[in-house]
N, C-alpha and C positions, 0 to 999 in steps of 0.2 A: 136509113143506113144502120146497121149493126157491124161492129166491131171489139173482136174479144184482145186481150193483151197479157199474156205472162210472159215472167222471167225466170230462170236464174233455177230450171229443175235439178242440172247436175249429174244426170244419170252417172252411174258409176261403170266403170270395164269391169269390173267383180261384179256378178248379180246374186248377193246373199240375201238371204232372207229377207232383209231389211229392205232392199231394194226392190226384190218383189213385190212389195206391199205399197213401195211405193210406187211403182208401175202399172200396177193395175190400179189406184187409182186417177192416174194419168191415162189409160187408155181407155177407162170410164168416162174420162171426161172429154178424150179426142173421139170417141166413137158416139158421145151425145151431141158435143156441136152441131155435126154435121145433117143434124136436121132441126136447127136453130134460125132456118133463114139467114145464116150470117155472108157476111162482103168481106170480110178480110181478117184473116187470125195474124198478128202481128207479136211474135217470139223477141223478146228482147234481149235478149243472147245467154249464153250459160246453158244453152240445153243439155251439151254434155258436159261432161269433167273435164274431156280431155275431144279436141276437136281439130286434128292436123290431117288435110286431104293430101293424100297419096296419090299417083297418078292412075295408079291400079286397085289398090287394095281399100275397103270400107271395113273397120273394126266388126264382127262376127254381134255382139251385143247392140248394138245400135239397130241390128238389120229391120227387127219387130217396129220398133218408134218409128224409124223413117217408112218402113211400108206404111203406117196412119196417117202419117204426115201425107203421102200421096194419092192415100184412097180424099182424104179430105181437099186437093187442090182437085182431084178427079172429077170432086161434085162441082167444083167452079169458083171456090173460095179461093179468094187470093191469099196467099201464105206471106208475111213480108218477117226477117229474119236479121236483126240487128246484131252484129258481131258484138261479142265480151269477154272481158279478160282470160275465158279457159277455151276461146275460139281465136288458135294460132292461126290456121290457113286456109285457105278459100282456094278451090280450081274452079270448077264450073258444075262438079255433081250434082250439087243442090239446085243449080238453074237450071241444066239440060233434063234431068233425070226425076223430078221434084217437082219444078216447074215454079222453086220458091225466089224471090227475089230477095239479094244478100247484097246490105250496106255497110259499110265496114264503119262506119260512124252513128251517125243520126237519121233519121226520119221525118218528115213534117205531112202534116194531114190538114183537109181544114174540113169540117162538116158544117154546110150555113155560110155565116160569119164567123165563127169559133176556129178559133188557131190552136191547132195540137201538136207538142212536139216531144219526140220521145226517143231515148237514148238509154242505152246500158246504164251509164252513170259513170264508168270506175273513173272515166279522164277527169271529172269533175269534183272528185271527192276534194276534202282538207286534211292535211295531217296524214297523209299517206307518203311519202317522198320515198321511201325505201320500195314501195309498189310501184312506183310511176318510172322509177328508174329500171326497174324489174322489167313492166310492159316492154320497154326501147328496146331491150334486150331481146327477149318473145319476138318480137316485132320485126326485127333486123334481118335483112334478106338474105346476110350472111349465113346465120345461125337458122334459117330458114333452111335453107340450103343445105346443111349439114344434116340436118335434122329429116332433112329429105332422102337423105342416101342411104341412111343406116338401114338395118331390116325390122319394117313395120312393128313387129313384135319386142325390139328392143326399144323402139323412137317410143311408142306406146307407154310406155313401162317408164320411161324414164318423163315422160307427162306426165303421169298420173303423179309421179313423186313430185315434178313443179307445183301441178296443181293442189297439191294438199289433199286429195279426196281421202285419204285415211283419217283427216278429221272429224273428229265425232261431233263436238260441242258447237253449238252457236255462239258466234261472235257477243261480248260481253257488249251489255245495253250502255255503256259506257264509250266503249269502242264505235260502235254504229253510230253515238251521238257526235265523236267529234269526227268521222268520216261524214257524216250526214249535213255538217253545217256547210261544205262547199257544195255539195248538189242544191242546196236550198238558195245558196248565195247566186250561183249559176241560174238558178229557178227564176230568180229577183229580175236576172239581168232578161233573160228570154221575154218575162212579163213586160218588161219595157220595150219591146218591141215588138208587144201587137200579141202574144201569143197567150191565149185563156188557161193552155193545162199544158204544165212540164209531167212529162212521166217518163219514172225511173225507174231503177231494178239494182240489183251489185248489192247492195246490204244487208238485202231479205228481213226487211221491214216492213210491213205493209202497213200502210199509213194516207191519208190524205191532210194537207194543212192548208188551210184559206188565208189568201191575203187579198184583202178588199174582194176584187172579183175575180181574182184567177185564183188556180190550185196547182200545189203542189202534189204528185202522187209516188209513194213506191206502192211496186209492183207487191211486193215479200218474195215467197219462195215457193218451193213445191219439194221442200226438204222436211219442215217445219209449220208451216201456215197454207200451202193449197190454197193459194190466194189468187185471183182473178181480176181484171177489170173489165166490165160489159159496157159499152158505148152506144147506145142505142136513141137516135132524134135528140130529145132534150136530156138523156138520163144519162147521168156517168155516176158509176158506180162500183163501189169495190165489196167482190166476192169472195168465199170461199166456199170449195169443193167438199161434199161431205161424202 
């Protein structure tokens, strides 16, 4: 069994220059998969900035991704698609239309004996309480609801400014450190029951850390690092796309 796993690319609703560059090497590397022999590309969420399903309407800049996204479920590869903090609402696009399966939490896989479990991360973090009260907010069916009425092009606009995507700089290595100590502490607790590899995303850190015999993994980015993980029989591995 092969299995590939990123997170956290981010596309932007503005496609400058910079995003260019980063799109096409994302779709270098969606139009190489697909003859990788792979079972299942597993997105741990974040793929865009801003991710709110309309009943009608699909953002104009996304149309390019999501057509690869379904030329590669077309080959047979199962697509699995973990919601994250910049992915407000789900209808059923992505399952009917896509053919991808969307968990609005976590994941569990087992290859063998090996227990794999793999989540966005953000619920997890430490030291984040002014985000977590943020999420509830995003989250709320209320504010869902409203956010639904308005016209696409306003509701849009006014995500992108939630989600921050005008920011330029990467999160200070200090910052990810102490967000990072509750996905690891979370990692501890999964390890205790039964599970070989926690894998994460949200921080855009790409990292693996050994404890005895299980691992901890982030995903990184595809902002910054082009970072991958390949799952293959006995091999787990973290990549990056050149």
């Amino acid at each position: 069994m092969k299995i590939i796993c990123i997170s956290d690319i981010h596309q932007k609703l503005q496609i400058d220059d910079e995003e260019k560059e980063k799109l096409k090497k994302l779709y270098s590397f969606l139009d190489k998969i697909k003859s990788w022999n792979l079972d299942k590309l597993i997105i741990a969420g974040d793929l865009f900035d801003v991710w709110y399903e309309y009943k009608m309407v699909i953002p104009k800049p996304y149309f390019t991704t999501l057509t690869k996204l379904k030329s590669i479920s077309e080959k047979g590869i199962k697509i699995i698609y973990l919601a994250g903090n910049h992915d407000f609402k789900f209808r059923d696009f992505l399952q009917n239309e896509i053919q991808i399966e969307v968990y609005l939490n976590d994941y569990e896989f087992n290859i063998g004996n090996r227990k794999f479990f793999i989540s966005h991360g953000d619920d997890y973090t430490s030291n984040d309480a002014r985000y977590h009260f943020f999420k509830t907010i995003l989250r709320n069916k209320f504010v869902n609801h409203i956010f639904g009425i308005v016209h696409p092009d306003l509701g849009l606009k006014f995500g992108k400014w939630m989600s921050r995507s005008s920011r330029k700089k990467e999160l200070p290595q200090k910052k990810k450190t102490k967000l990072e100590k509750g996905l690891v502490s979370f990692s501890k607790i999964k390890f205790s029951q039964g599970f070989e590899y926690v894998i994460m995303g949200h921080i855009h850190q790409p990292r693996i850390l050994t404890f005895d015999n299980s691992k901890y993994i982030n995903l990184g980015d595809w902002i910054y690092h082009y970072s991958y993980l390949e799952i293959e029989d006995e091999k787990v591995e973290l990549k990056y796309w050149k």
